[in-house]
N, C-alpha and C positions, 0 to 999 in steps of 0.2 A: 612612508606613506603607502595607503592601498594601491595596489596596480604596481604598472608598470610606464620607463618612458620619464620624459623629463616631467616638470611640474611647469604648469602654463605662467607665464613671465608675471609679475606683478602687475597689477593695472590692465595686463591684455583683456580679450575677449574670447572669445569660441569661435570670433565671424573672423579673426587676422591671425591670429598669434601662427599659423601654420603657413602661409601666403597669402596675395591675393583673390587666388583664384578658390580660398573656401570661400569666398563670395557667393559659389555657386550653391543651392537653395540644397540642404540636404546632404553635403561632404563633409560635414564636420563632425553629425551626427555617424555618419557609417566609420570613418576617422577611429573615432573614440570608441566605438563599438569593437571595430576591430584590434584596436589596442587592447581594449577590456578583453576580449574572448582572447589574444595572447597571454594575456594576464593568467586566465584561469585556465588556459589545458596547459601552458609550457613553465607555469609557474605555480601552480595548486592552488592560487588566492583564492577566495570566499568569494564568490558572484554577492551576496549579502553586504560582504561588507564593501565592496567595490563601489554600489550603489547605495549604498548608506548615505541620507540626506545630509546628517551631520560631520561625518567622518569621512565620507567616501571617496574617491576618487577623484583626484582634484580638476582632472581635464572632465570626468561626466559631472565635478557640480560644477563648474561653468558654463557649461550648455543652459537655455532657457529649459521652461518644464516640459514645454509641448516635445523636443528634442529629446529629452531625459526619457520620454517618455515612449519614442521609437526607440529610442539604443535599446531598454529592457526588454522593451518586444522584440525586437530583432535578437538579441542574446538569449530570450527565454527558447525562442523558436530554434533557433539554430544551436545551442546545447541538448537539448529535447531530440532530434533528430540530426545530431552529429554524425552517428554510426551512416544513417543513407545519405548525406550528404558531404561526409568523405567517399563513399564510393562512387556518388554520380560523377564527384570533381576525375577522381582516377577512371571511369569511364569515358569520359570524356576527351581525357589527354591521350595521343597514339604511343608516348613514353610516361612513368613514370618520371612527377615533379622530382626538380634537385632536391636533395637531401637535406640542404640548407637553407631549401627554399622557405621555413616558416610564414615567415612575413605574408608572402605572396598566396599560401594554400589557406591563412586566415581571413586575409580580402575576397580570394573566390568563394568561402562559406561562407562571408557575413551575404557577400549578392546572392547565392545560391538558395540559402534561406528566405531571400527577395523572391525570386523566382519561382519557387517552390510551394511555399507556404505562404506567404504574406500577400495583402492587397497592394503592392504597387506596382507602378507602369515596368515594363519590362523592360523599356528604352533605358527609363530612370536608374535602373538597376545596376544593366551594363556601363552608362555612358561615367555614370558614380565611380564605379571599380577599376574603369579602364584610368581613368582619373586620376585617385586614388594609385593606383599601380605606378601611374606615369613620373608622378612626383614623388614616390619614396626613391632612392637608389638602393635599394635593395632589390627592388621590385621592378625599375626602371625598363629594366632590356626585356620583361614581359609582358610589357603592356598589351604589344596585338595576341600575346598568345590568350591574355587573360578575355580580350573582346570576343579570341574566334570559340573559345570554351563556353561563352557563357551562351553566346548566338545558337552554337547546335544545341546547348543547353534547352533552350526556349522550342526550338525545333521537334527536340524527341523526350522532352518531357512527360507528354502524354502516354508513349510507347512506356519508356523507361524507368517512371517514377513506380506504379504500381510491381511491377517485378523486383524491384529494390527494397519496395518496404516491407512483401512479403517474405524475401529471403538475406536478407540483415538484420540480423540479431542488433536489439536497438539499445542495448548499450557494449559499451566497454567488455575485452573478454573476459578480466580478473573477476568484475560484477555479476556478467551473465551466469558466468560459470556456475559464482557462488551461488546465485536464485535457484538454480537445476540444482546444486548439491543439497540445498537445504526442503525444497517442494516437490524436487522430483523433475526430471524431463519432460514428463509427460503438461505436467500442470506449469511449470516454469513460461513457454510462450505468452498463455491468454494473462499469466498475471504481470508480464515484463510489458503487454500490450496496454495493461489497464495504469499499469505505473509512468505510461508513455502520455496518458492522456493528462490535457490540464484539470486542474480541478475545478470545482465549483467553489463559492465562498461560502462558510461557515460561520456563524455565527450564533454564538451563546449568549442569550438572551436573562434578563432579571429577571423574569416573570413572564407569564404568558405567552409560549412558544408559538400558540395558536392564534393567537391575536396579529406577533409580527412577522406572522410567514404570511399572514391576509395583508398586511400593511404593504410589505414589502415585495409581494408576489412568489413565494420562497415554497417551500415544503417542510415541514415537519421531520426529522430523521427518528427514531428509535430512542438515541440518548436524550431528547430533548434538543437539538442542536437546527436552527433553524438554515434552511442551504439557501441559495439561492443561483442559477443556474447562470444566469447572463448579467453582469454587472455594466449600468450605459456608463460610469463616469466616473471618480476616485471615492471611494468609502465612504469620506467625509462628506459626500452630498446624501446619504441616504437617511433616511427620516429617524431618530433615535438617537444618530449618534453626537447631535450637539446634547443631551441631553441626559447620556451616558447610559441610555437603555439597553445596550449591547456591546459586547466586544467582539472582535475577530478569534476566531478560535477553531481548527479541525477540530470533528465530532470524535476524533480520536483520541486528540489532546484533552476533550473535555473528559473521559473517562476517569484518569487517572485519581484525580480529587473527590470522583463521587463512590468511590468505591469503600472510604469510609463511615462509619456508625455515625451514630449524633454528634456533631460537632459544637451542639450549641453552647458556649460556657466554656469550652476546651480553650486550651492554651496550644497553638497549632506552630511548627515552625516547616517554613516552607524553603529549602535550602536549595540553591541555583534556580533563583526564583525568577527572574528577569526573563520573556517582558513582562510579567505578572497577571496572564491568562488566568491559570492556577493558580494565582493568588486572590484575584478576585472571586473566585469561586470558593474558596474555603472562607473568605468573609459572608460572603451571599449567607455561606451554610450558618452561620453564627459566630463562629471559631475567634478566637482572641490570635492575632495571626502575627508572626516575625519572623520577613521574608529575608533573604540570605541572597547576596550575591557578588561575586567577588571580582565584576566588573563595575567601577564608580559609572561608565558612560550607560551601562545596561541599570543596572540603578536607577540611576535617574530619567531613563525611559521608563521604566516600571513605576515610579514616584507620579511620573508625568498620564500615566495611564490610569493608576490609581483615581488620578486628581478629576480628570474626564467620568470618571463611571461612580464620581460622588460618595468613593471607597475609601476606608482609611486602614492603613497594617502600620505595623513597623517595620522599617528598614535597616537593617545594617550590612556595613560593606565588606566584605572579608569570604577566604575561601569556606566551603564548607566541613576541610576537616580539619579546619583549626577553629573552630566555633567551642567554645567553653559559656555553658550556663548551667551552675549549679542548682535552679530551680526545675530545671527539664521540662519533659514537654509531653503532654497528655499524646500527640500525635505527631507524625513526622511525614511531610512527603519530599522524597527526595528523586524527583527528574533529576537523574543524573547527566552529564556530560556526555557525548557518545557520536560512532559515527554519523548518525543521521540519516543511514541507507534507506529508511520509511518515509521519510516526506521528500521522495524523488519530484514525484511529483509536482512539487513547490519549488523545489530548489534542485534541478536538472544537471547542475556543476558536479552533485556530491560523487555521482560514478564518475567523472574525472578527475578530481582532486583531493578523493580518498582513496587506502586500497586495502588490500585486505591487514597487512600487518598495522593499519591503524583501527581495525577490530580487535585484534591484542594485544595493542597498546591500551587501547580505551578501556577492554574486558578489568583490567586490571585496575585502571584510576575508579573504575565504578565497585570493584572489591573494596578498595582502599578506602575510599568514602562512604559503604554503606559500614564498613564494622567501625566506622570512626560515630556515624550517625545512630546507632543502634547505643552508645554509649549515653545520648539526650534524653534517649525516650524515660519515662516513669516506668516503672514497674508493669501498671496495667495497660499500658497504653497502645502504640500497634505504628504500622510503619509501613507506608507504600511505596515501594520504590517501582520505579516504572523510568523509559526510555524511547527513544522514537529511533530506534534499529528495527533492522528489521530479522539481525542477525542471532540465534540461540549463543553463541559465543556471548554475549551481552546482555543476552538475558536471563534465561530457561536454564543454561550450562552454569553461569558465574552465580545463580539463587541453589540451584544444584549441589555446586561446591560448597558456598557459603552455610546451607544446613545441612551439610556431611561434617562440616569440620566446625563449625558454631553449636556445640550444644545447647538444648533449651530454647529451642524456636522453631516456629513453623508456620507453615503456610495456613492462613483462615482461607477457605477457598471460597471465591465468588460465585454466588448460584444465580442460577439461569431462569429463576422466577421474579428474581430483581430486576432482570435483563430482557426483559420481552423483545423478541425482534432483533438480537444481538447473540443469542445462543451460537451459533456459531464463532464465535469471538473466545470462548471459554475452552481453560486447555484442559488435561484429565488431570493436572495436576490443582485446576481452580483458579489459574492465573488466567487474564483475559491478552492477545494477540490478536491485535487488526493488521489488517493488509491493506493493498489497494483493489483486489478483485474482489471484495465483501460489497454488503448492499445494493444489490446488483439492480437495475435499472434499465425500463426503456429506452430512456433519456441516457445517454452515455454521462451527460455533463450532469446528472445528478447522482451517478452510481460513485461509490468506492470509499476507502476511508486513507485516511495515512497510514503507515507501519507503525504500529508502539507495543509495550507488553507492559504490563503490568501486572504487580502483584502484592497482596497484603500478607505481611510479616508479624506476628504476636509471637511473646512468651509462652511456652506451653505451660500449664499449670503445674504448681507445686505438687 
């Protein structure tokens, strides 16, 4: 099962299964939060799939929604800003916590992130954690240390917070590192800053960008990709979406699909296609589309999304380099598998529960799948493969390799007359590479894009 920790009894609730006293309004949610964030820094599980409505973790789908719906703010918040809130916690103590102490250093971050970031009482925060502390036995013998931490906590916040966040590197060191080796020193802070920020929502639109950025209150991006900067309520309350006028989609993710020629009439396969973003986009374009993906539960999220945006593909289930079709495929896009270092921002876990040798591990499954997918294509046909790294190992380095040692291919480069407004996104080699310090903005909450690279692959001619 996702997570960690037992599985809540059959029949229980979220309001007993732990004692009596989760009676109290708001302990069962920090509870489970705190489990979950053990989950993802001492165990590397997927914050995604922990919270996954269907599949997720069985103590957060017990919780009602309103509860479901702090633990992720509380976990968004407090992975996001991990790095200054393990040092506020160590500022705080006159010794360094026991070494074994886990349990205990994950209940003062989940209140810490209360205190810090989020809207709640500060009483609520502490009297939760001391709580919380009192009745694990792990935790038990420090319960008044965890009350008197949290109280100077609240105390020299003000002093404190801003010196922490200006000199803490805000991720992980294996991560930061890598930013500076691949941008430079000098550029690495403002883009680690902008990667630190949440995003805005995005959304790709069927038609009319400009009609449902006025509907919606949103702005226009470059790609076509409509933003929208403060969301009041869940998705599904906003106007379009019973109706399938839009999907969810970074402006970055929307790239990759438009980067090829006429699709109208083509026979298009879209391989690790779930949740089928990119698949509906290569339908929009015309394309005769069969989407690949070699999870049945992602599948049929993709099936189920399809069904919403009144789109129809083929699906089949299976990985993508055991796919055998002797009719091939006019075009190929293949989002490969990969660490995901570029949508930090969305998913704030990935600098903890990746690290760098799962960039060469992955460099290597996306070699193996693109020369397996280059085998589908037709003759004339062409081939994107594209990733949401943010790492050259993954992308730039392994297309590098792949036409050093693949004769008879090459890059079509993407020109910057197609791209108004995104020229900076294009490499010299023609490939396009988003970041999160691109689209730069007044509005913080409207600037920035996820990590992806992309790139179109053709035969060179006879």
């Amino acid at each position: 099962m996702n997570g960690a920790g037992r599985r809540p009894p059959r029949g229980g609730s979220a309001s007993n299964r732990d004692g009596a006293t989760d009676a109290k309004p708001g302990l069962v949610a920090r509870k489970t939060a705190t489990r979950l964030l053990t989950a993802v820094i001492d165990s590397k599980a997927s914050l995604d799939g922990l919270l996954d409505h269907a599949n997720g973790n069985p103590f957060f789908l017990a919780l009602p929604e309103q509860d479901r719906m702090l633990v992720r703010a509380m976990l968004l918040v407090t992975l996001r800003h991990m790095q200054v809130i393990d040092a506020f916690i160590d500022r705080m103590t006159e010794k360094p916590l026991p070494a074994g102490a886990r349990s205990l250093r994950h209940v003062l971050a989940i209140a810490t992130s209360q205190i810090l970031y989020l809207d709640v009482p500060n009483h609520a925060a502490v009297d939760l954690a001391v709580t919380q502390a009192s009745e694990d036995p792990r935790s038990r013998r420090f319960a008044s240390l965890v009350n008197a931490v949290l109280r100077r906590m609240i105390r020299e916040k003000d002093q404190i917070l801003p010196q922490l966040t200006a000199g803490v590197r805000p991720f992980p060191g294996w991560f930061a590192d890598r930013i500076a080796e691949i941008h430079g020193a000098g550029a690495a802070p403002a883009l680690m800053a902008a990667m630190s920020a949440p995003p805005a929502l995005d959304l790709t639109v069927k038609s009319d960008p400009a009609l449902w950025a006025e509907r919606l209150g949103g702005v226009v991006l470059p790609t076509g990709t409509v933003r929208i900067a403060k969301l009041g309520g869940p998705v599904s309350s906003l106007q379009g979406y019973d109706d399938g006028a839009w999907w969810v989609q970074d402006a970055a993710a929307s790239i990759p699909a438009r980067l090829f020629g006429d699709l109208a009439g083509r026979r298009v396969a879209d391989l690790c296609a779930a949740p089928g973003g990119k698949t509906a986009q290569l339908v929009m374009a015309g394309a005769d589309v069969v989407a690949f993906d070699q999870s049945a539960n992602r599948l049929e999220r993709l099936q189920g999304n399809l069904e919403r945006l009144r789109l129809t593909a083929e699906t089949r289930l299976g990985r993508a380099q055991d796919v055998d079709d002797p009719a091939g495929f006019d075009a190929i896009l293949l989002d490969a598998p990969c660490s995901s270092t570029g949508t930090v921002r969305r998913h704030p876990d990935i600098p903890w529960t990746k690290s760098r040798q799962d960039i060469e591990r992955l460099a290597v499954v996306q070699r193996q799948l693109l020369d397996a997918s280059i085998r589908l294509l037709r003759p004339d046909g062409e081939l994107v493969f594209s990733n949401c790294s943010l790492d050259p190992e993954e992308g730039e380095d392994m297309i590098a390799r792949f036409l050093a040692e693949t004769p008879g291919w090459r890059i079509r480069p993407v020109t910057a007359d197609l791209w108004p407004g995104m020229e900076d996104a294009l490499t010299p080699e023609g490939a396009v590479r988003t970041h999160a310090g691109m689209l730069p903005n007044a509005d913080p909450q409207l600037a920035g894009l996820d990590g992806f690279y992309a790139v179109v692959l053709t035969r060179l001619p006879i």
